[in-house]
KOLSELO-229700 format. One record per residue: residue number from 1; residue in three letters; x, y, z of N, C-alpha, C in turn. Coordinates in steps of 0.001 Angstrom, whole numbers. Example, Ala and Ser with C-alpha at 12.3 -4.5 7.8 and 13.67 -1.06 7.14 Angstrom:
BEGIN
pos=1 | code=ALA | n.u=13190 | n.v=-5690 | n.w=7800 | ca.u=12300 | ca.v=-4500 | ca.w=7800 | c.u=13200 | c.v=-3300 | c.w=7800
pos=2 | code=SER | n.u=12850 | n.v=-2250 | n.w=7080 | ca.u=13670 | ca.v=-1060 | ca.w=7140 | c.u=12900 | c.v=30 | c.w=7870
//
This chain:
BEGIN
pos=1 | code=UNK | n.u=110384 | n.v=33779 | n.w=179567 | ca.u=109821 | ca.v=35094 | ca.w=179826 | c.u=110910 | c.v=36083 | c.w=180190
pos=2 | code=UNK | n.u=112165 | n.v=35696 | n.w=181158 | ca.u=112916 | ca.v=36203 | ca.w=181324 | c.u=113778 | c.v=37266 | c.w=180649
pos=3 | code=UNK | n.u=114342 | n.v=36101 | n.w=179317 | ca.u=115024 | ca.v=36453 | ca.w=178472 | c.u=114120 | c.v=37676 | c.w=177428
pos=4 | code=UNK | n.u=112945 | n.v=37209 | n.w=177319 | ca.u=112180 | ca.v=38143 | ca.w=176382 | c.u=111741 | c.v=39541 | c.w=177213
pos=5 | code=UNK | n.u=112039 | n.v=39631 | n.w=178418 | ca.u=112085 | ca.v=41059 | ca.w=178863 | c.u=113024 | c.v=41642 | c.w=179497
pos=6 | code=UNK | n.u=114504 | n.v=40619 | n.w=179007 | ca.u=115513 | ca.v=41593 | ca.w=178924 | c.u=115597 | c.v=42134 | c.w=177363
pos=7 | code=UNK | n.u=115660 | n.v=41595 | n.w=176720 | ca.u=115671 | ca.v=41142 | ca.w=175134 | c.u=115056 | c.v=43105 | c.w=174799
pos=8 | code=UNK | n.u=113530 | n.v=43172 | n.w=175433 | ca.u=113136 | ca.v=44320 | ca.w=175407 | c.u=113353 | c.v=45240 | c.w=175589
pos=9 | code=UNK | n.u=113973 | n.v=44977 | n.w=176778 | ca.u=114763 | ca.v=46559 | ca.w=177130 | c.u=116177 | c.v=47373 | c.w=176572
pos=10 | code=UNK | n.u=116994 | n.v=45832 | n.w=176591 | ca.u=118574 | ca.v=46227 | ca.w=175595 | c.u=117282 | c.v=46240 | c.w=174147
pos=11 | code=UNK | n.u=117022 | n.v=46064 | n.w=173046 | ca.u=116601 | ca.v=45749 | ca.w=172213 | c.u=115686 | c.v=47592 | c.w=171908
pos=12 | code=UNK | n.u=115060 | n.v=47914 | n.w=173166 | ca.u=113862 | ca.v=49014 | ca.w=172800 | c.u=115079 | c.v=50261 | c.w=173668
pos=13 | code=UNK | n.u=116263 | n.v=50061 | n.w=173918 | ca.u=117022 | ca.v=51472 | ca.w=174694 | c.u=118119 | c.v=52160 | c.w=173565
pos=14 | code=UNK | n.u=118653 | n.v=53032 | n.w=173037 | ca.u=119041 | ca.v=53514 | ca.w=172251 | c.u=120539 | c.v=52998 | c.w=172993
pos=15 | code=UNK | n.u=122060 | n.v=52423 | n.w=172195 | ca.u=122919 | ca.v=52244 | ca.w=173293 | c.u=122523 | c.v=50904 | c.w=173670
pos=16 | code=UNK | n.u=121874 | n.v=50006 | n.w=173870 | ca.u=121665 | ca.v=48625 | ca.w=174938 | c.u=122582 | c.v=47930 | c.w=174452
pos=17 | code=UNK | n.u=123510 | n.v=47489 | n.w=175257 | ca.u=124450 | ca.v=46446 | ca.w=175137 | c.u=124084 | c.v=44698 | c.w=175580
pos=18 | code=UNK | n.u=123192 | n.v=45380 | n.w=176796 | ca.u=123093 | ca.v=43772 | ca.w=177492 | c.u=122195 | c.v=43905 | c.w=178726
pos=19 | code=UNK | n.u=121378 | n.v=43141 | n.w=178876 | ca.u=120497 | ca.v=42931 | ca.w=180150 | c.u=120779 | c.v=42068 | c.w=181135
pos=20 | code=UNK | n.u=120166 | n.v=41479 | n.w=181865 | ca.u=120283 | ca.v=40684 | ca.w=183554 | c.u=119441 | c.v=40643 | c.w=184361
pos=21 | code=UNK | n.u=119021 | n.v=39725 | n.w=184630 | ca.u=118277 | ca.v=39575 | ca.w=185796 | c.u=119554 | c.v=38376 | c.w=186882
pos=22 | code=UNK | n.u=119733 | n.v=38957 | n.w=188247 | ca.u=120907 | ca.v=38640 | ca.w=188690 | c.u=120286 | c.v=38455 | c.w=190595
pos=23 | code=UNK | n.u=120778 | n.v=37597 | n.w=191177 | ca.u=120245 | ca.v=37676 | ca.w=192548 | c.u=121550 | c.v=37663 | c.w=193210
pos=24 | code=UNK | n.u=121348 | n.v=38904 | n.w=194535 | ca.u=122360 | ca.v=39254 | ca.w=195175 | c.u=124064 | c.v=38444 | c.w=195850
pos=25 | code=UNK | n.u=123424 | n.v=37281 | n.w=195317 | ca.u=125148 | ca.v=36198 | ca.w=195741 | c.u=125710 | c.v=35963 | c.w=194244
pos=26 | code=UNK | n.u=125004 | n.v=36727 | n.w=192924 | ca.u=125901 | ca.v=36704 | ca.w=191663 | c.u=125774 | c.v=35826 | c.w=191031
pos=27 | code=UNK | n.u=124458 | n.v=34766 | n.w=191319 | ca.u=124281 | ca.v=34339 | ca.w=190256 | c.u=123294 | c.v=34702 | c.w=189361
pos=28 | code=UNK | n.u=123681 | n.v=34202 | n.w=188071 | ca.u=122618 | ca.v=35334 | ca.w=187070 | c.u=120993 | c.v=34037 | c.w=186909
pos=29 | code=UNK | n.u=120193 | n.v=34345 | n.w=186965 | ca.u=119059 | ca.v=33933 | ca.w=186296 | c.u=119127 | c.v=33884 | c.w=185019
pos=30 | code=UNK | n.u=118547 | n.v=35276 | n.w=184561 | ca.u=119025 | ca.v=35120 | ca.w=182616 | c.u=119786 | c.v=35623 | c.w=182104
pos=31 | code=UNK | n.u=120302 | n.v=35949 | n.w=181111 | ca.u=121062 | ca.v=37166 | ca.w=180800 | c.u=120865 | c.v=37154 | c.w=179196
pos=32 | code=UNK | n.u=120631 | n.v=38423 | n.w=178292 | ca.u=120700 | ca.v=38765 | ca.w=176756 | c.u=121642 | c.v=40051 | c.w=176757
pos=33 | code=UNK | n.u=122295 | n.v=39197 | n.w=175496 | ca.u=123419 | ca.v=40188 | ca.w=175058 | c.u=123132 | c.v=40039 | c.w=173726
pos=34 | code=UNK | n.u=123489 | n.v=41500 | n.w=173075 | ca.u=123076 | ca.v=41585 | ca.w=171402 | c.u=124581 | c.v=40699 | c.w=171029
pos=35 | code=UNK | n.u=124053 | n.v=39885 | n.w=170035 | ca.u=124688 | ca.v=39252 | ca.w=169238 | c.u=126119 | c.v=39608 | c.w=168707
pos=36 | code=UNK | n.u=126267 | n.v=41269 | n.w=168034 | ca.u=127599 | ca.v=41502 | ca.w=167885 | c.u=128070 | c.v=42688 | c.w=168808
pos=37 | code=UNK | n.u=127369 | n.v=42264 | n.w=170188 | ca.u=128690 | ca.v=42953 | ca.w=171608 | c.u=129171 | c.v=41794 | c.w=172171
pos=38 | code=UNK | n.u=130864 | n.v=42426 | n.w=172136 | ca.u=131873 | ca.v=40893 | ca.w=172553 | c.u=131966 | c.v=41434 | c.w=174566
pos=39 | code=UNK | n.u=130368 | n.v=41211 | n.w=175379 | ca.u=130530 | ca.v=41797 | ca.w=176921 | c.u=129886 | c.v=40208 | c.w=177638
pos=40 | code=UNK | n.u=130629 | n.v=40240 | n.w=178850 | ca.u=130335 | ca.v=39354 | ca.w=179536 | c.u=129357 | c.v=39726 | c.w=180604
pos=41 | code=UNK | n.u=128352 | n.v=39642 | n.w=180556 | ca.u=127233 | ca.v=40726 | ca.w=181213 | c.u=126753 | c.v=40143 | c.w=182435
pos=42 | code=UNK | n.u=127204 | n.v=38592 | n.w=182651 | ca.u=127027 | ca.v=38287 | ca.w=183804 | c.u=128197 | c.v=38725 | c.w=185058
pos=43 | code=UNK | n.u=129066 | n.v=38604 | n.w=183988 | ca.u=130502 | ca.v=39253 | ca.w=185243 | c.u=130192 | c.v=40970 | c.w=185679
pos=44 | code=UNK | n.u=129788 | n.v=41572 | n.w=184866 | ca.u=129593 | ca.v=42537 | ca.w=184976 | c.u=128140 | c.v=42500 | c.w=186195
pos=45 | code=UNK | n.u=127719 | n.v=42103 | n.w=186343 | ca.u=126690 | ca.v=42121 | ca.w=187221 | c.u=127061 | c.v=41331 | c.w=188951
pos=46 | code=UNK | n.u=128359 | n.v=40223 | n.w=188758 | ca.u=128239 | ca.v=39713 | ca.w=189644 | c.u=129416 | c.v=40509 | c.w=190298
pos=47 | code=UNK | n.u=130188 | n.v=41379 | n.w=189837 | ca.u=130627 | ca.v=42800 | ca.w=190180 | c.u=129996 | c.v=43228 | c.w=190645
pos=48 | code=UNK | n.u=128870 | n.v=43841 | n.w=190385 | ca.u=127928 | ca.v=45492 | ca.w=190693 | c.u=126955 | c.v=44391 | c.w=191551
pos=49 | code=UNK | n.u=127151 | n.v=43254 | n.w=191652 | ca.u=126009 | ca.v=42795 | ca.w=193259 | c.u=126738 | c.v=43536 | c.w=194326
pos=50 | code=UNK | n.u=128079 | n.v=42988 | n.w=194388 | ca.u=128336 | ca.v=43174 | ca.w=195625 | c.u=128571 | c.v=45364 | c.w=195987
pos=51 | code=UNK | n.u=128573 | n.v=45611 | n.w=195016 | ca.u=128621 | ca.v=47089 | ca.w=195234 | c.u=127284 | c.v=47729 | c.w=195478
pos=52 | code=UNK | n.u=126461 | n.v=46862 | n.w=195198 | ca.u=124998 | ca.v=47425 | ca.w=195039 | c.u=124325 | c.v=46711 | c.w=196593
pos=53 | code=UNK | n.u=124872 | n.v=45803 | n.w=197025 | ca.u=124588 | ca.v=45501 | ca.w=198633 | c.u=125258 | c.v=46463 | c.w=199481
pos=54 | code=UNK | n.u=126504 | n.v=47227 | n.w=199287 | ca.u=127200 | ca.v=47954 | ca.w=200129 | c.u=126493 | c.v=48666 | c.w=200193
pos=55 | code=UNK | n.u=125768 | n.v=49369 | n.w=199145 | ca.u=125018 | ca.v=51034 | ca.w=198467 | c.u=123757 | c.v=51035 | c.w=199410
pos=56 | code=UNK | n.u=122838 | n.v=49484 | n.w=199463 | ca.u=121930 | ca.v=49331 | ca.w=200380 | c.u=122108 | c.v=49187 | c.w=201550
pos=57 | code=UNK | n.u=123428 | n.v=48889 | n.w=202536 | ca.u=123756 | ca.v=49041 | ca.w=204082 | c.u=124070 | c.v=50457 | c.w=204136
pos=58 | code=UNK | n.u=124346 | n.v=50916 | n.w=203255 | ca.u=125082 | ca.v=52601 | ca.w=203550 | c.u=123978 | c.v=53564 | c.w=203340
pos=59 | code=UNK | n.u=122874 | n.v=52974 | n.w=202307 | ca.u=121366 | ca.v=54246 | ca.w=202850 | c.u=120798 | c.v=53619 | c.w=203752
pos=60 | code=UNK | n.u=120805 | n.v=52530 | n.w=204456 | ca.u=120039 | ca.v=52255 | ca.w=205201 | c.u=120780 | c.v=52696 | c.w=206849
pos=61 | code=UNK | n.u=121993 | n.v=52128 | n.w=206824 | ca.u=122558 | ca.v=53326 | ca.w=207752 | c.u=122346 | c.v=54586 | c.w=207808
pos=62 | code=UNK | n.u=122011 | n.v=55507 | n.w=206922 | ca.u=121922 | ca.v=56882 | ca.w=207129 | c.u=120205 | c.v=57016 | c.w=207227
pos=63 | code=UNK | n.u=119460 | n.v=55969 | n.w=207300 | ca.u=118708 | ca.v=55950 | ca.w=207193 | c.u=117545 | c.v=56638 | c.w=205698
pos=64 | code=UNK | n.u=117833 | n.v=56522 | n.w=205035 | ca.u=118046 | ca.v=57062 | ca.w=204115 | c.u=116672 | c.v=56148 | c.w=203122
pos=65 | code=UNK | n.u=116620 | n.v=55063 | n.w=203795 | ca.u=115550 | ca.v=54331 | ca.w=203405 | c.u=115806 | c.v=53127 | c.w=202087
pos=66 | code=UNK | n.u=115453 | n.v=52359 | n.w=201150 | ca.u=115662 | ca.v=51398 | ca.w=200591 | c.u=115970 | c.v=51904 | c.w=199541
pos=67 | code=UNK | n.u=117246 | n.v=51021 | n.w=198439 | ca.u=117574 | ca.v=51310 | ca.w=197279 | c.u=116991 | c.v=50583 | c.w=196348
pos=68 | code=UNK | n.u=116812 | n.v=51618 | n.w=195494 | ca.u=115501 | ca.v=51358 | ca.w=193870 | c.u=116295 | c.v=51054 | c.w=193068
pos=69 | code=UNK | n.u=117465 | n.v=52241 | n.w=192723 | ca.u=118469 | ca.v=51945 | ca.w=191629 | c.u=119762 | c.v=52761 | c.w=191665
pos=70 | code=UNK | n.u=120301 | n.v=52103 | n.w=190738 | ca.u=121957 | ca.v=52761 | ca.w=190900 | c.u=122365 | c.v=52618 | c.w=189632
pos=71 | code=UNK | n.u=122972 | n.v=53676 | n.w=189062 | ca.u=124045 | ca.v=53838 | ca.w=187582 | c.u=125446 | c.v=54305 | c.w=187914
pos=72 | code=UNK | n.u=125948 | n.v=53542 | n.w=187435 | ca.u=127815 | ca.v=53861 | ca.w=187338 | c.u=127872 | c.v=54004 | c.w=185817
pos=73 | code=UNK | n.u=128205 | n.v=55605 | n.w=185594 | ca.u=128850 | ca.v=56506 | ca.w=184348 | c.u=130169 | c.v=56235 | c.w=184137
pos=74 | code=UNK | n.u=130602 | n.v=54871 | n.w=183489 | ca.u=131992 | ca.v=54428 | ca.w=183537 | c.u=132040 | c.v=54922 | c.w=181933
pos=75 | code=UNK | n.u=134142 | n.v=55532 | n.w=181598 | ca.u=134445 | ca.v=55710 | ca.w=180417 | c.u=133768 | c.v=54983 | c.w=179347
pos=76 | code=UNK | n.u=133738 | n.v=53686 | n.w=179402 | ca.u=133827 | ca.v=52903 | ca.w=177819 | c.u=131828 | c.v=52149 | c.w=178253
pos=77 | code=UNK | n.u=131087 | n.v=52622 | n.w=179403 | ca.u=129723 | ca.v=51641 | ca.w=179924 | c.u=129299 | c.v=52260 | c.w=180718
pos=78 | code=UNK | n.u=127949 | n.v=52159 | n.w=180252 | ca.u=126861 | ca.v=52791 | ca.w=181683 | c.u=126143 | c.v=51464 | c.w=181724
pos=79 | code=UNK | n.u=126051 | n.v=51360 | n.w=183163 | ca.u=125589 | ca.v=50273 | ca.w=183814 | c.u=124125 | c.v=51052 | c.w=184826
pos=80 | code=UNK | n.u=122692 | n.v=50136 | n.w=184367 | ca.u=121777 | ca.v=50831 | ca.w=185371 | c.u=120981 | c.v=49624 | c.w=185659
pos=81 | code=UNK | n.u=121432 | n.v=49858 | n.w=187228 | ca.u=120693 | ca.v=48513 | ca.w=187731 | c.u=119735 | c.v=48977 | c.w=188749
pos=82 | code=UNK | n.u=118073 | n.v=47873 | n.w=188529 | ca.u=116956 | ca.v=48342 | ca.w=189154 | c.u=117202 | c.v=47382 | c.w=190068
pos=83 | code=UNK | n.u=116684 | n.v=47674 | n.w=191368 | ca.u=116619 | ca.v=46514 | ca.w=192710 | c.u=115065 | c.v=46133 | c.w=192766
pos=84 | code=UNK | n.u=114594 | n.v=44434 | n.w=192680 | ca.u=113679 | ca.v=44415 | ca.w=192305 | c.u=112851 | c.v=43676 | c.w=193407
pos=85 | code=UNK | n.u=114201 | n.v=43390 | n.w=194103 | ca.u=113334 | ca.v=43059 | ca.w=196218 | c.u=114603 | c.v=42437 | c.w=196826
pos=86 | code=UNK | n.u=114627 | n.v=41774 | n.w=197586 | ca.u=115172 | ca.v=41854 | ca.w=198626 | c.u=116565 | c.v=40943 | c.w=197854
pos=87 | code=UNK | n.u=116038 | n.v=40081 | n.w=197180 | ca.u=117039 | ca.v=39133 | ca.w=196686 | c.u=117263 | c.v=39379 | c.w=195114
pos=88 | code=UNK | n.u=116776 | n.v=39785 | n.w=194240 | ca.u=117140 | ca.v=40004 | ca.w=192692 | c.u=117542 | c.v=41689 | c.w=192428
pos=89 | code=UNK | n.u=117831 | n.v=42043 | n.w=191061 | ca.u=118178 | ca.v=42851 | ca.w=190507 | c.u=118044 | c.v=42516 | c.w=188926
pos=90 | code=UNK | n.u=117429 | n.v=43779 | n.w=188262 | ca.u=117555 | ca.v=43573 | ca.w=186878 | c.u=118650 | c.v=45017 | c.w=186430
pos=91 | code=UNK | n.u=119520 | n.v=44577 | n.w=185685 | ca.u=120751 | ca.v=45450 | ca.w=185097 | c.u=120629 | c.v=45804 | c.w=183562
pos=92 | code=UNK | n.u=120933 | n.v=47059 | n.w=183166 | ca.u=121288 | ca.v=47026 | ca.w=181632 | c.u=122760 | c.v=47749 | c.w=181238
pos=93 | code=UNK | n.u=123666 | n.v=47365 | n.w=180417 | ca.u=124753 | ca.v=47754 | ca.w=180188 | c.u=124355 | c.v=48596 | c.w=178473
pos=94 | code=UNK | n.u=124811 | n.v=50120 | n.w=179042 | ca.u=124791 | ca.v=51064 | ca.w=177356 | c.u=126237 | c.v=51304 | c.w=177174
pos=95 | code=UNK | n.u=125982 | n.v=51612 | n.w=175946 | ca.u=127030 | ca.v=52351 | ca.w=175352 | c.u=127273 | c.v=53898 | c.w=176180
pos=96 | code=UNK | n.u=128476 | n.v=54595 | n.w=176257 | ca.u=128789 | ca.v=55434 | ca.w=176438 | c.u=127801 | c.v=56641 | c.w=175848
pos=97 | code=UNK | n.u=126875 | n.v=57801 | n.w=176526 | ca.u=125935 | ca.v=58171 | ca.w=175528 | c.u=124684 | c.v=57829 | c.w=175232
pos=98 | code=UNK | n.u=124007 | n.v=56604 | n.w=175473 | ca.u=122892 | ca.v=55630 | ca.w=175561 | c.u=121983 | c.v=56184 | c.w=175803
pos=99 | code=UNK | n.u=120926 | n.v=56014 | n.w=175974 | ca.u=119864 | ca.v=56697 | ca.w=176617 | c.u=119275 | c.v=56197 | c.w=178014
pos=100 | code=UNK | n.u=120137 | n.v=56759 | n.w=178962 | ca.u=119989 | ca.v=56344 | ca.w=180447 | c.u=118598 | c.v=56329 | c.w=181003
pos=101 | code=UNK | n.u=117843 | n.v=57313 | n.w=180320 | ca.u=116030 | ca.v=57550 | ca.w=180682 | c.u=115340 | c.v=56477 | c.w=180003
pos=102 | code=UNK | n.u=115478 | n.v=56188 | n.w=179479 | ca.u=114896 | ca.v=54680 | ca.w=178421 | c.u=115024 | c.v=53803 | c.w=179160
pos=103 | code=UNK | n.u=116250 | n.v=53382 | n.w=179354 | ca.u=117191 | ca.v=52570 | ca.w=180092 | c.u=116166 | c.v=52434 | c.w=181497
pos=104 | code=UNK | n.u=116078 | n.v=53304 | n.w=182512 | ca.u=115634 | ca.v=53495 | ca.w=183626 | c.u=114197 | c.v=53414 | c.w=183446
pos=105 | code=UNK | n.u=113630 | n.v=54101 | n.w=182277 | ca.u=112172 | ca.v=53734 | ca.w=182254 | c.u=111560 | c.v=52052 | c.w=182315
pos=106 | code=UNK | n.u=112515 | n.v=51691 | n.w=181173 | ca.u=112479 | ca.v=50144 | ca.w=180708 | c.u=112125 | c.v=49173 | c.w=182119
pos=107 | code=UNK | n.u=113266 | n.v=49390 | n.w=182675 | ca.u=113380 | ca.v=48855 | ca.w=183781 | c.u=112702 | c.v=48885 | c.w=184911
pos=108 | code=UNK | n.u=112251 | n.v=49921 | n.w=185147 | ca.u=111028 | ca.v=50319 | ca.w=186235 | c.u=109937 | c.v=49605 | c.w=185590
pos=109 | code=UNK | n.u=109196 | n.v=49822 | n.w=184201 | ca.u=108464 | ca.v=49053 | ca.w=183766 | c.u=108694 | c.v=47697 | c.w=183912
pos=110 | code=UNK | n.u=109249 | n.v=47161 | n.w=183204 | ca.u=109978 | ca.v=45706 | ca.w=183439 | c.u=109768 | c.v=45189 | c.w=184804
pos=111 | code=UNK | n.u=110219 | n.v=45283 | n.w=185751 | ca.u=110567 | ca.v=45020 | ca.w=186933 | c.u=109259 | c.v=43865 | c.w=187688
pos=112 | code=UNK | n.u=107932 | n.v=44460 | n.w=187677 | ca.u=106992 | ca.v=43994 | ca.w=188405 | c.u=106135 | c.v=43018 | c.w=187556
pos=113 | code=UNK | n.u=106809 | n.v=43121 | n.w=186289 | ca.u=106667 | ca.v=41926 | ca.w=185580 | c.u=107670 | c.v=40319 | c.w=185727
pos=114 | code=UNK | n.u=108798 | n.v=40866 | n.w=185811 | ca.u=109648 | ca.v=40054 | ca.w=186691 | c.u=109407 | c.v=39752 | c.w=187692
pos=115 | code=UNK | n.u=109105 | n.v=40188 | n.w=188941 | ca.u=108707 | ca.v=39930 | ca.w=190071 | c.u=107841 | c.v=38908 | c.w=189969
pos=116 | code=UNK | n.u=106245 | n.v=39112 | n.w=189512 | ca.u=105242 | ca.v=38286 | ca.w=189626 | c.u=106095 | c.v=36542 | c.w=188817
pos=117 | code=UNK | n.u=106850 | n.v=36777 | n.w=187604 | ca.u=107273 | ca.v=35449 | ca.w=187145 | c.u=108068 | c.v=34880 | c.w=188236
pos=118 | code=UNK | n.u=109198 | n.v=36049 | n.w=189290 | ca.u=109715 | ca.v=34942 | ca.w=190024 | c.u=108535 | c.v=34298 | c.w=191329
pos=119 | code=UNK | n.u=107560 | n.v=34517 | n.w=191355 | ca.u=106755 | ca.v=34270 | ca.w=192275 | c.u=107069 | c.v=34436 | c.w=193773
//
């Protein structure tokens, strides 16, 4: 189930390089990458855990309240990762240009479908 709703989102986002479902100590659950992108999409995620735990002590210090999601607009990758509770995250890696609203829609959709599978 996993794989078929990352599959959806890189697959249905204009730009999708690669999906993830990833829990906050970096290890990945699933991961889909299109066939001819040469990206390691789990490294890329077990990167952006630990930046994406800092992001959640630093609004929660300002009180600022809980983090939903976060995109890093990098030169050559846009990376948009949804927080999907306390312990997972689902990620998608675009192309430079991609369609970040797709991307973010996907994923918000997605998400509580994931949830209920991890039980």
């Amino acid at each position: 189930m996993f794989k078929d709703a990352l599959r959806s989102v890189v697959e249905n986002t204009e730009g999708g390089l690669a999906g993830l479902l990833m829990d906050f100590q970096g290890v990945s659950v699933e991961s889909y990458t299109r066939s001819d992108v040469p990206l390691d999409i789990d490294t890329v995620g077990a990167e952006f855990s630990v930046v994406v735990k800092q992001i959640q002590r630093a609004a929660e210090s300002l009180e600022a309240g809980g983090t939903h999601e976060v995109a890093v607009l990098a030169e050559k990758m846009v990376t948009v990762i949804r927080v999907i509770n306390q312990s997972y995250f689902l990620a998608v890696a675009l192309q430079p240009g991609g369609n970040i609203g797709k991307a973010r829609y996907l994923l918000r959709t997605t998400a509580p479908e994931v949830l209920r599978e991890l039980g």
